[in-house]
C-alpha angles and dihedrals in degrees: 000000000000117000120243093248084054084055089044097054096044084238109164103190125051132271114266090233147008078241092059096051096049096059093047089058094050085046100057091032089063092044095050083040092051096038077062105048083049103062086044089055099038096084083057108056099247143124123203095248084054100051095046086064094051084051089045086047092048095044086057097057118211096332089076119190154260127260083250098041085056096047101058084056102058114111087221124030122257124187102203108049096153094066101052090045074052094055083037093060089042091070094040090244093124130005137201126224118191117231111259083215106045111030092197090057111090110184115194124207126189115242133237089249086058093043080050094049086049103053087044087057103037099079089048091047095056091053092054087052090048100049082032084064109024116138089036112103131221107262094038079058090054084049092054100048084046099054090044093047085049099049087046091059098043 
C-alpha cells in the first residue's frame, strides 16, 4: 500500500527505501511547519531564522554572545550571521557592543524592543505548536523527540 507523501508528491513507483521515505517525510513535515511559523511571524517583520536569534539572545541573558557564540545555537546552519545581526541591528532589535579589552571580540545583546517583540509572539507561538501537534498524544511526542535526538548523534 502506497504511503500518503507518495500520494502527495504524485510519485508512481515506490520509494527505494523506508529510509527514503522517511526523510522525505521529515523533509516535507518541517516545510509545511516552517511555511506555518512563517505566515505567524510575517506581520511582524521576522523570518524564522531571525527569530531564532531574538530567542538565542534571550536565552543568554544580558551577556549576550559572539557571532560565534550565536552561530553554534542555530537550529539550522547559517553561513552569514553577521548580516543578519546586521539587519538585526538595523531594526534595533539587537545590538552589538565591541570588548574594551579586546577590540576583535563583539558581544550582541538582544534589546528591549526585541524582548518586547518576543513576549508579544510567544503566546501565539505556542498556539501554532499546539494546533501544529494536536492528535498526537503526549508520550508518541516523547518518541518522537527520542527517535530525532537518536538519528542526530548518530
Amino acid at each position: 500500500m502506497a504511503g500518503k507523501l507518495q500520494a502527495e508528491i504524485r510519485q508512481r513507483k515506490p520509494f527505494v527505501s523506508l529510509e527514503e521515505e522517511t526523510y522525505l517525510n521529515l523533509v516535507r513535515t518541517a516545510d509545511a511547519l516552517t511555511r506555518e511559523l512563517d505566515l505567524l511571524l510575517q506581520p511582524y517583520g521576522l523570518t524564522g531564522t531571525q527569530y531564532n536569534v531574538l530567542r538565542i539572545l534571550r536565552g543568554a541573558g544580558a551577556d549576550g554572545l559572539t557571532c560565534s557564540g550565536i552561530s553554534e545555537r542555530m537550529l539550522a546552519f547559517d553561513p552569514d550571521v553577521t548580516r543578519l545581526l546586521d539587519r538585526l541591528e538595523k531594526v534595533r532589535l539587537v545590538q552589538r557592543i565591541r570588548s574594551t579589552t579586546d577590540r576583535r571580540v563583539v558581544m550582541t545583546n538582544i534589546t528591549e524592543a526585541g524582548l518586547e517583540l518576543l513576549r508579544k509572539l510567544d503566546e501565539p507561538l505556542d498556539s501554532l505548536l499546539k494546533q501544529q501537534f494536536k492528535g498526537v498524544g503526549r508520550e508518541r511526542l516523547r518518541q518522537l523527540v527520542a527517535d530525532l535526538e537518536e538519528i542526530r548523534s548518530r
